[in-house]
N, C-alpha and C positions, 0 to 999 in steps of 0.2 A: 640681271640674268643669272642665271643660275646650270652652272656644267654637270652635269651626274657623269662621273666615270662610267665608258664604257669599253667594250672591245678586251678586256684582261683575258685572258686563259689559267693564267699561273697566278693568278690572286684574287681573291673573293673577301666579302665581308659578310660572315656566315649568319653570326647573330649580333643583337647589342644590349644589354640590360644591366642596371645593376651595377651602373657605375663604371662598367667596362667590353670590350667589345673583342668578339672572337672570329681570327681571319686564318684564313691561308694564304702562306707564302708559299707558291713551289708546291710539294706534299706535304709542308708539315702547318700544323696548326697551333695558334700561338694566341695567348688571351693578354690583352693588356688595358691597362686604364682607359675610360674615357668617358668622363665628367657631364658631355651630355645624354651618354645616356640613361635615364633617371629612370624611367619605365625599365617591368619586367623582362625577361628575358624569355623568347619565344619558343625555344628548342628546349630540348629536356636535359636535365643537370646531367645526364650520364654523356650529352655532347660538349659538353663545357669542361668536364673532367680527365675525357679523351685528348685533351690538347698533349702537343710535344711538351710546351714549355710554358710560365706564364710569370709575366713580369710586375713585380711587388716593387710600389713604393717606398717602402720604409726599409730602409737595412738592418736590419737586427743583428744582436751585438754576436751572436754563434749563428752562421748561414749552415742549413742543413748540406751533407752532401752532394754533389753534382751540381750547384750553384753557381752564379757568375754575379758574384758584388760590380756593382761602378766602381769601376777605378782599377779593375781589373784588366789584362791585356785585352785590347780594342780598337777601335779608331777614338782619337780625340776629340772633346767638343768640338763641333765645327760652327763656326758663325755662318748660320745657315740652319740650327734643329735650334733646339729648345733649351734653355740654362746650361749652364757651363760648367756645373759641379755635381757630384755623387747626388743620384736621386732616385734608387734603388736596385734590384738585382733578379736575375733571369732561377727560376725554380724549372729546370729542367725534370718532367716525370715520364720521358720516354727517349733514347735517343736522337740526336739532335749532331749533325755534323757541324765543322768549325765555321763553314760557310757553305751556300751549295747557290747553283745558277737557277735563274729565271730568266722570261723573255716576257718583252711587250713590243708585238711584230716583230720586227728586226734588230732588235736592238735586245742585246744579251749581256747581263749585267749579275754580279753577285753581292748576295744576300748573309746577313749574317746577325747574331743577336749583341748587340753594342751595348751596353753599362749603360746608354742614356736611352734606352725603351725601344731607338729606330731598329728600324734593321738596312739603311743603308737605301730606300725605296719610301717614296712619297704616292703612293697609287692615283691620289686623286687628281694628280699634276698631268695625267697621262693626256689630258687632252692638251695643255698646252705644246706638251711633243708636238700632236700631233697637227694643230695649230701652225707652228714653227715651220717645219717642214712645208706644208703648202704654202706659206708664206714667202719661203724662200725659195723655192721652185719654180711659185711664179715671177718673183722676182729675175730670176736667171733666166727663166724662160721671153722674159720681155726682152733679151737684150744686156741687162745691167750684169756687170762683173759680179764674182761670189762675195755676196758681203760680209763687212769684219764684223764678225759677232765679238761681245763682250760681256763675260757670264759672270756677275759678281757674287758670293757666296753662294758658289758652286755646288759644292759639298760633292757627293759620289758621280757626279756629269752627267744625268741623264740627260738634261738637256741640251747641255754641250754636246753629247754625242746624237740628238735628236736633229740639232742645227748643222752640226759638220758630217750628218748622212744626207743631208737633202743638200752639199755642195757649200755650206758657208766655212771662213776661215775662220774659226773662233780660239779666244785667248780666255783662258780659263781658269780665275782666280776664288782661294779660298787659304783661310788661316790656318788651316791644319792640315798639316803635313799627311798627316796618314791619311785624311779624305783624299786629299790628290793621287796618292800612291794607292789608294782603291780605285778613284776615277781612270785612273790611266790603265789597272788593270782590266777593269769596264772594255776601254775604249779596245783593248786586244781583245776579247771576251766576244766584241760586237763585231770583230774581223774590221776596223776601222783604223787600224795605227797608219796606215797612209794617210789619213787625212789627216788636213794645216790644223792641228790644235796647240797653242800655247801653254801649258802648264806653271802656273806662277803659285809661290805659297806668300801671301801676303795678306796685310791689313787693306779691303777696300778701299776708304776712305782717303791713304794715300798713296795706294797705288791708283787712282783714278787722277789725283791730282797731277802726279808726275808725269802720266800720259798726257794730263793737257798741257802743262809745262815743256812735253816731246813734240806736240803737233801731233799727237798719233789721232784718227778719228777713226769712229765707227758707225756703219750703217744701223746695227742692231744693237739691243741691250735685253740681259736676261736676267732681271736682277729680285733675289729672295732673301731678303731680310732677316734677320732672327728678331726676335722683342730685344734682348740681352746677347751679347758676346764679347768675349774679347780677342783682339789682333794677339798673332805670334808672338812680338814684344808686351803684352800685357796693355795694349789699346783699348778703351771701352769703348761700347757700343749701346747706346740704348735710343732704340725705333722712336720714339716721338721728338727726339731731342735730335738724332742722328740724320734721319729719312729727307730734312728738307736740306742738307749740307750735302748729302749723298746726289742727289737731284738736280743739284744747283751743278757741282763738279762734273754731272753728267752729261747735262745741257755743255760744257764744255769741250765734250769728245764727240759730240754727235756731229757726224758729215753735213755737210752742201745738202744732199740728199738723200736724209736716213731711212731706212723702209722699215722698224718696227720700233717697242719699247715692249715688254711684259715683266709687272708688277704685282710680287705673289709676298702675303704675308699673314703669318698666323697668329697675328698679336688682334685678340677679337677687339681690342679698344677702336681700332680703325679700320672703319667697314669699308665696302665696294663706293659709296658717296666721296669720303674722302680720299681715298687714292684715284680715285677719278678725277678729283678736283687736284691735287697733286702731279699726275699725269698732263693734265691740262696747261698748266704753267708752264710744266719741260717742254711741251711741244707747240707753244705757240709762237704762231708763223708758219708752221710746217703742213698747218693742213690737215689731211686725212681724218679717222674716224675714231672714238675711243669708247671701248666696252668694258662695263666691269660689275661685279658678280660676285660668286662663289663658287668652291669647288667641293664638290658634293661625292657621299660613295651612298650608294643603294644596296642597301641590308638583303641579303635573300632569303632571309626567314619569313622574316614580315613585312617589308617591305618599306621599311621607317627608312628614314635619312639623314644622317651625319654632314654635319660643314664645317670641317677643319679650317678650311682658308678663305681667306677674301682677295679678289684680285683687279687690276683695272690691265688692259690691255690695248696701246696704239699699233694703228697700220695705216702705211701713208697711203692716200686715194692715189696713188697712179701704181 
């Protein structure tokens, strides 16, 4: 199956060609790499030029003016975006604040240009939000307590904040310090700091295990992979080698009676087939249904389609 982002107000994907694709965050507009798109460019060169900012691969050895190199003040790689080391820098040609807000529904989050291309927002993820939410709703609404969400490379919490507005108590881990100290700003941003959210900076891998080693379980799990990462102590991390040890630990924490799993990753090597068949394994015995896909954004120039990510997603039948 196949998800197309919809419902944005504050983010669009204007054009794409040429090797890279031009969006809106907020009001400003910002061009950055993207390798599928090989086809021309629909809009005319004087909209592509109009961007606030645009983010160049290669650092060259004199950055002109009003520039922002990787490695530059930021958030840290978080295990959860993309490689872990300097992989080029923002050409600012129109002003650009240090950070500024957006919203997708209720939920209000800040935006900002980072040394590794994000900007702190995955747009095409929006449908799992909002997935989550009714998931959990009905859950609560049948009766059953708020479930312990458990959000592993979390990175800026939207989703953390997507599960703990619909009523779950969610613990919310990720290796970089400065992504949780965005997430948590998020979470005030979204008028949401009364809700039960956990904030831990840690290595996955063994913060999963020592929760099974505590007895702690959870009904849910939100977990988003990077290809490559490392833990705050210098842990590696790589997805083909990583993803079935990660799974296994997981299968470890999950309740008597878990009501979801959502499995999101951008390493194209492993499509929606195999995280379905991965998926598969964590939840059996448990029943219920499992979908998996891709997360798509819908160009509105022309109408072409981008697929960042592949995903597989459980939800228990009761």
């Amino acid at each position: 199956m196949r998800l197309i982002t919809r419902g944005w107000q504050d983010y669009a994907l204007l054009d794409t060609g040429a090797g890279a694709k031009l969006e809106r965050y907020g009001e400003y507009i910002v061009v950055r790499p993207e390798p599928q798109a090989t086809w021309a460019p629909a809009l005319p060169r004087s909209a592509w030029e109009a961007a606030h900012a645009v983010f160049h691969e290669v650092v060259p050895r004199i950055r002109p003016p009003g520039t922002t190199a990787a490695g530059d003040a930021g958030p840290e790689e978080a295990a959860g975006t993309a490689g872990t080391g300097p992989n080029g820098w923002w050409e600012r040609r129109r002003p650009v604040p240090d950070q500024w807000p957006m919203a997708y529904g209720a939920l209000r989050f800040w935006v900002r240009l980072t040394p590794f291309r994000h900007l702190g927002v995955f747009p095409e993820q929006a449908p799992h939000w909002d997935w989550l939410r009714r998931t959990i709703r009905r859950a609560i609404g049948r009766g059953a307590a708020p479930p312990r969400v458990l959000a592993l490379f979390a990175y800026t919490g939207l989703g953390t904040l997507a599960a703990a507005s619909a009523g779950a108590r969610v613990t919310h881990v990720d290796s970089s310090r400065k992504a949780v100290v965005w997430a948590r700003a998020n979470q005030a941003l979204s008028k949401l700091s009364d809700r039960p959210v956990r904030w831990i900076v840690d290595d996955a891998l063994k913060f999963v295990a020592r929760e099974a080693r505590r007895g702690a379980r959870y009904e849910g799990l939100l977990l988003d992979p990077p290809p490559f990462g490392h833990g705050p102590r210098g842990e590696r991390w790589r997805l083909e080698r990583s993803l079935p040890l990660l799974l296994d630990r997981c299968r470890a924490v999950l309740a008597e009676r878990p009501c979801f799993i959502v499995l999101t990753t951008y390493a194209a090597r492993l499509g929606p087939d195999t995280l379905r068949a991965a998926l598969e394994q964590t939840t059996t015995g448990y029943g219920g249904r499992i979908e998996a896909g891709t997360l798509a954004l819908l160009e509105r120039s022309a109408g072409r389609i981008l697929v960042p990510a592949c995903f597989a997603r459980w939800r228990t039948a009761s």
